[in-house]
C-alpha positions as CSV (number, residue, x, y, z in Angstrom):
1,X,129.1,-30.0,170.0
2,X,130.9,-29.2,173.5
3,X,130.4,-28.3,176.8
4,X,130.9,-24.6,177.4
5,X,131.4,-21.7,179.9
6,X,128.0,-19.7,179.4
7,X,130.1,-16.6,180.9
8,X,133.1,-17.5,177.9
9,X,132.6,-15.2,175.4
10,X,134.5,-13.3,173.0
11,X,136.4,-10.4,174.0
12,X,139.0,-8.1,173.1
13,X,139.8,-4.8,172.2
14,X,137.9,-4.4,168.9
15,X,134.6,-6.6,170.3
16,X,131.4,-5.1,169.6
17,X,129.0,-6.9,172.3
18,X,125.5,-6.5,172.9
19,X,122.5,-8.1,175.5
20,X,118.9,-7.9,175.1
21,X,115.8,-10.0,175.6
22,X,113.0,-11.0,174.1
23,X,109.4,-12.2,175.5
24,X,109.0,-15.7,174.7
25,X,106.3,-14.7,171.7
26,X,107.0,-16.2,168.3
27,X,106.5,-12.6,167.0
28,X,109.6,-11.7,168.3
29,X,112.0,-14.5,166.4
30,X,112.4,-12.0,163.7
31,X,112.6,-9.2,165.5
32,X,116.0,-10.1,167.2
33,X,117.5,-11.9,163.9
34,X,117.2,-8.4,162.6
35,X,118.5,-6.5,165.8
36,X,121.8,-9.2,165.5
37,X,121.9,-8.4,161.6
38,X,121.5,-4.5,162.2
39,X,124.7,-4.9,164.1
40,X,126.6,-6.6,161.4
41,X,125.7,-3.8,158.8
42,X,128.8,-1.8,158.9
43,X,130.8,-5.2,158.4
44,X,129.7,-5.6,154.6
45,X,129.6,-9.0,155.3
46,X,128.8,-11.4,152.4
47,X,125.1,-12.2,151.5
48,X,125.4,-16.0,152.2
49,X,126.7,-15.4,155.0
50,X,124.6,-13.3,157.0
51,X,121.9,-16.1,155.5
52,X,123.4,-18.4,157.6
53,X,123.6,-16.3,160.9
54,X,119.9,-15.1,160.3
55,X,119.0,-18.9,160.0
56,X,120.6,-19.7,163.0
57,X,119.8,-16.9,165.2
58,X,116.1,-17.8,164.3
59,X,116.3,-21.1,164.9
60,X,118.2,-21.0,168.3
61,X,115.5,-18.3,169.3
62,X,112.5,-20.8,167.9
63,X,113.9,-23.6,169.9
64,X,114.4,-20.9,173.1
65,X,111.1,-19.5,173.2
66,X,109.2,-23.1,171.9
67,X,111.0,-25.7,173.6
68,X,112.8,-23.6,176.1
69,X,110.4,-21.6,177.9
70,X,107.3,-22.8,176.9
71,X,105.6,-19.8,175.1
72,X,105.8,-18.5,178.8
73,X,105.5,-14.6,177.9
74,X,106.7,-13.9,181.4
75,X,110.1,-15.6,180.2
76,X,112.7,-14.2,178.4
77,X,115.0,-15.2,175.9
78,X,118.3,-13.6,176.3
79,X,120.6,-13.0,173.3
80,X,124.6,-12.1,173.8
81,X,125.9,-11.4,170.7
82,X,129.8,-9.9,169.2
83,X,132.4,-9.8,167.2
84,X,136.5,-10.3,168.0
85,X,138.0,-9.8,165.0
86,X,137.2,-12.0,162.3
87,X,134.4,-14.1,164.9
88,X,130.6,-13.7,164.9
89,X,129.4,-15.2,168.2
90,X,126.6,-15.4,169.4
91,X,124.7,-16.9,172.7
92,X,121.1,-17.6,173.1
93,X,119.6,-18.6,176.6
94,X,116.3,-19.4,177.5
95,X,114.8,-20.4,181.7
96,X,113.6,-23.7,180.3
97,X,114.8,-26.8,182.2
98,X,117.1,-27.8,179.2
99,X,117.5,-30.7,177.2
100,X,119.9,-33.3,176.5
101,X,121.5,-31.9,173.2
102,X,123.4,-35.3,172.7
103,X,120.4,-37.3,171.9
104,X,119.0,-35.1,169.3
105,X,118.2,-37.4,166.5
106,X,120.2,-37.0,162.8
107,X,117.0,-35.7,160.9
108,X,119.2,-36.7,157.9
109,X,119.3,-40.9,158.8
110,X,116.2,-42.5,157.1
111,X,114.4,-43.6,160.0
112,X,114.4,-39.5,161.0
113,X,113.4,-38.0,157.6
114,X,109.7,-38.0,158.5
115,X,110.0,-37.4,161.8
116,X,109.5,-34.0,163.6
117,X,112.5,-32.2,165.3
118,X,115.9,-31.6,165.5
119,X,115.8,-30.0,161.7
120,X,116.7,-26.7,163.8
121,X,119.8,-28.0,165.8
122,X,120.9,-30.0,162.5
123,X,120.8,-27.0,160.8
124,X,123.2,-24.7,163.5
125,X,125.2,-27.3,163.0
126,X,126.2,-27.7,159.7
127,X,126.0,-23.5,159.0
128,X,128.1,-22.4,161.9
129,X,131.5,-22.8,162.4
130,X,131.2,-23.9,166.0
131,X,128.0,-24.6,168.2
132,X,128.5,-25.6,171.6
133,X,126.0,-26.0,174.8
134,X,126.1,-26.3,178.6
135,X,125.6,-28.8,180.7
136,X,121.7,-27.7,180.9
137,X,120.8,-27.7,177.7
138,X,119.2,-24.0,177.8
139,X,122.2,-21.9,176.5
140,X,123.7,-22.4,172.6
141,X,126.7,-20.8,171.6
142,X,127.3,-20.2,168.2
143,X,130.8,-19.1,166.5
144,X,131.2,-18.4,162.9
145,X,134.1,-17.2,161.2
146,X,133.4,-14.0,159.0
């Protein structure tokens, strides 16, 4: 995981970018995994694959609205999302004071297996090609290679 630019994003001349919001409602989680995948139709991308971006887009949008904002309906989650070429990216960013993405614990480490949190971040992880944060801890980036 690294330090980024939340205004670094990827761009080009065949990028398809889009911004929206969500309220910070659980309801919605789905709602903007599909609104990313709806994008991604016309790419005939492979079934695992757009597994693992729905995964991740859920669970960055989870985390967001949960731990991020609070289930604070009056904040909102915003979602960047695009592709360059043969990149997905992705950027979710939540009001919330942040957290310290460093000291998430290894859920996979024995004294963790029982223990609740950071199955979500674990997960990002391992499915996308690259995850970074910023300094906050309130914006994830997500990259993966399609």
């Amino acid at each position: 995981m690294k330090n980024l630019e939340a205004s670094a994003f990827l761009k080009n001349d065949e990028s398809m970018d889009a911004t929206f919001e969500v309220p910070s409602e659980i309801r919605y989680i789905r709602k903007a995994s599909e609104r990313v995948l709806k994008g991604l139709v016309r790419r005939r991308l492979n079934a695992s694959v757009l597994f693992d971006i729905r995964l991740c887009v859920e669970e960055a949008v989870r985390n967001a609205i949960v731990h991020g904002n609070g289930l604070d309906k009056r904040l909102p989650v915003k979602v960047t999302y695009g592709i360059d070429g043969k990149r997905f990216g992705i950027t979710v960013e939540d009001k919330g004071r942040g957290f310290n993405y460093k000291r998430v614990p290894d859920p996979t480490k024995e004294k963790n297996i029982w223990r609740g949190g950071g199955r979500g971040v674990y997960l990002i992880n391992y499915l996308m090609d690259r995850v970074e944060f910023n300094d906050k801890g309130n914006v994830i980036k997500m990259v993966k290679y399609i």
